[in-house]
VMD Tcl script that draws the C-alpha trace (Angstrom):
set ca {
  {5.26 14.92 32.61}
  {6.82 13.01 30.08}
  {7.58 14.67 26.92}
  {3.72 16.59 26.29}
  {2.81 13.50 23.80}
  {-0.40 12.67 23.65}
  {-1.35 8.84 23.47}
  {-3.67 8.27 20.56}
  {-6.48 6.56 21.28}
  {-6.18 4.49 17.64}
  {-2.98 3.48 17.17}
  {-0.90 4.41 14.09}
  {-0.59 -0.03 13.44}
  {-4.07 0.07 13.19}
  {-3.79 2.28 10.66}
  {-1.72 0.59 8.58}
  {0.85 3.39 8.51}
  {4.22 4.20 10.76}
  {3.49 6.41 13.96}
  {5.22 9.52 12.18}
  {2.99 9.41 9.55}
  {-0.19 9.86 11.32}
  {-1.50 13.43 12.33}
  {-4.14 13.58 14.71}
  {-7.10 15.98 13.56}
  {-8.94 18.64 15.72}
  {-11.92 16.26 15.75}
  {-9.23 13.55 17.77}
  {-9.68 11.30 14.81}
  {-6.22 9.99 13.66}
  {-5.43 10.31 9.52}
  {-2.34 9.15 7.48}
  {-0.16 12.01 6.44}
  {1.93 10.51 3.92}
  {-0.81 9.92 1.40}
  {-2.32 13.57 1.76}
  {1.55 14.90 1.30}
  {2.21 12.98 -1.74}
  {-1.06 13.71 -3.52}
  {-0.19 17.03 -3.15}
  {3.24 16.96 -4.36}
  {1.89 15.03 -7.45}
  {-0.87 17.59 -8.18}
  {1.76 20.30 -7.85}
  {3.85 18.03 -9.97}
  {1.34 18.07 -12.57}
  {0.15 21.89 -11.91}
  {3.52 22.68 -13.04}
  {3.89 20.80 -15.79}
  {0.71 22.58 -17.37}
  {2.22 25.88 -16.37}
  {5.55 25.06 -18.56}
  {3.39 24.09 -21.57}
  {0.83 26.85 -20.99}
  {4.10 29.42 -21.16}
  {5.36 27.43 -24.62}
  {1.79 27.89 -26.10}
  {0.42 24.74 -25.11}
  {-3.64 24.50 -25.56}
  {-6.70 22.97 -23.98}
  {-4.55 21.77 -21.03}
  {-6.55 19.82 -18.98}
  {-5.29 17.67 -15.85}
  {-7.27 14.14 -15.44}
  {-7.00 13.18 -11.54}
  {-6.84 8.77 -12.51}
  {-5.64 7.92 -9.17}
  {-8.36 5.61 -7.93}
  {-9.66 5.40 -11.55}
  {-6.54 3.34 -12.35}
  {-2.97 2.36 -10.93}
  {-1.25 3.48 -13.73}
  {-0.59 6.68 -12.27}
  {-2.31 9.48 -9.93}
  {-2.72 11.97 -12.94}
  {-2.59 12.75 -16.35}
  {-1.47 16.05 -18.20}
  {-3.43 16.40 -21.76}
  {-2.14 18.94 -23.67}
  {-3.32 19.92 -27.44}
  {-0.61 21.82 -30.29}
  {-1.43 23.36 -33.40}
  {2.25 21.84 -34.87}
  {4.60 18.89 -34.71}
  {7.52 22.00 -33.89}
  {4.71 23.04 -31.36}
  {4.77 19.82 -29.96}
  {8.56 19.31 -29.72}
  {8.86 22.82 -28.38}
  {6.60 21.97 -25.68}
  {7.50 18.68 -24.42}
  {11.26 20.20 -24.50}
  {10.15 23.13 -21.81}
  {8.84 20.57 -19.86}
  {11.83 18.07 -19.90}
  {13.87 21.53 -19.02}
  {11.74 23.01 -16.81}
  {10.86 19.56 -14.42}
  {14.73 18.97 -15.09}
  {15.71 22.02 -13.12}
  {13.87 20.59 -10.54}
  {15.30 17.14 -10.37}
  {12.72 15.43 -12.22}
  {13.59 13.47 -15.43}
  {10.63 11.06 -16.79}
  {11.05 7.60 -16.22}
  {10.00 7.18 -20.21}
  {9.59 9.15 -23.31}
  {7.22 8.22 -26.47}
  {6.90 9.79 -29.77}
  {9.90 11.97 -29.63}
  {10.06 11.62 -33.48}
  {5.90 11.37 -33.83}
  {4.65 15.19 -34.96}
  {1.31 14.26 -34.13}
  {2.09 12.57 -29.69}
  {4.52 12.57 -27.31}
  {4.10 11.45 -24.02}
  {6.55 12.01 -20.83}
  {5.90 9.88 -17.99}
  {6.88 10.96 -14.73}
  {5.64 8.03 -12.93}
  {3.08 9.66 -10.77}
  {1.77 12.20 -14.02}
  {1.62 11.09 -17.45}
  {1.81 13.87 -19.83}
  {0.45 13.41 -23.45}
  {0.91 16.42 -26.24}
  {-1.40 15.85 -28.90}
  {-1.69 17.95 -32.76}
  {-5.37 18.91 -31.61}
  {-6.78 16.92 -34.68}
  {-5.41 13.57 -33.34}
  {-6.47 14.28 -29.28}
  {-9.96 14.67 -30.86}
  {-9.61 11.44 -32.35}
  {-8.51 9.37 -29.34}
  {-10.75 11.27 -26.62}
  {-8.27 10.24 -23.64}
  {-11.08 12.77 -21.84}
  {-13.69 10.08 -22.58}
  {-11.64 7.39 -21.91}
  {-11.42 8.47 -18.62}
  {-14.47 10.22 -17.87}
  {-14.78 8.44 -14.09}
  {-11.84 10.57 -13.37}
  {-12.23 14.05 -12.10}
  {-11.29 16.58 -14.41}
  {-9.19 20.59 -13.75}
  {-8.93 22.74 -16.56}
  {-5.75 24.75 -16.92}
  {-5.76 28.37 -17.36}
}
mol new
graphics top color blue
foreach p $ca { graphics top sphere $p radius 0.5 }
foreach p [lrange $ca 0 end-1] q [lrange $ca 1 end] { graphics top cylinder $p $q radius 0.2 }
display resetview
């Protein structure tokens, strides 16, 4: 009988996706996997980007879920020092550490600021703040529409 494949009863055009990027759920409703696979890879993406700073001292990490809030990217990485060698120490595991798995950032900011840097990786923005100046520019309350995970 034809290969076992079932014929959805929504088709995957209607869905605005391919057909190999559709998964059909128990309920028989059809969903787009793509989007659900790459949220997850940029969560991870930005899961492990906490872990590196958390393991080079990094404080008050907290992961800011944007996407939806803004197109600028699905998530951003706040992360506070108590130095400006903190803060080069910790941006530096995380350019080695997402390095050894393929992943350079697209841009780099205040790589000779000892109060910021930022590393964008396109889908997570990561911003390593001296703790006096993150309390100064609240990115938190900036975005507070966006939903929030602290780091541990």
């Amino acid at each position: 009988m034809g290969g076992g494949r079932v014929k959805p009863a929504v088709s995957a055009v209607m869905l605005g996706c391919p057909h190999d990027q559709v998964s059909r759920k128990p309920s028989g409703r059809m969903v787009p996997v793509k989007k659900i696979v790459i949220e997850s890879k940029s969560r991870e993406k930005a899961r492990r980007i906490a872990a590196l700073a958390a393991d080079t001292k990094g404080d008050s990490i907290v992961l800011l879920r944007i996407k939806g809030v803004s197109s600028v990217s699905d998530w951003i990485v706040i992360i506070s020092a108590t130095s400006s060698r903190r803060i080069r120490a910790i941006a530096d595991a995380i350019r080695e550490g997402m390095s050894k798995e393929k992943e350079r950032p697209l841009h780099v900011e205040g790589r000779n600021n000892p109060y910021w840097t930022l590393l964008d990786y396109g889908d997570v923005v990561v911003h390593i703040f001296h703790e006096d100046i993150r309390d100064f520019y609240g990115l938190e309350r900036l975005w507070a529409d966006a939903p929030i995970e602290r780091f541990e």
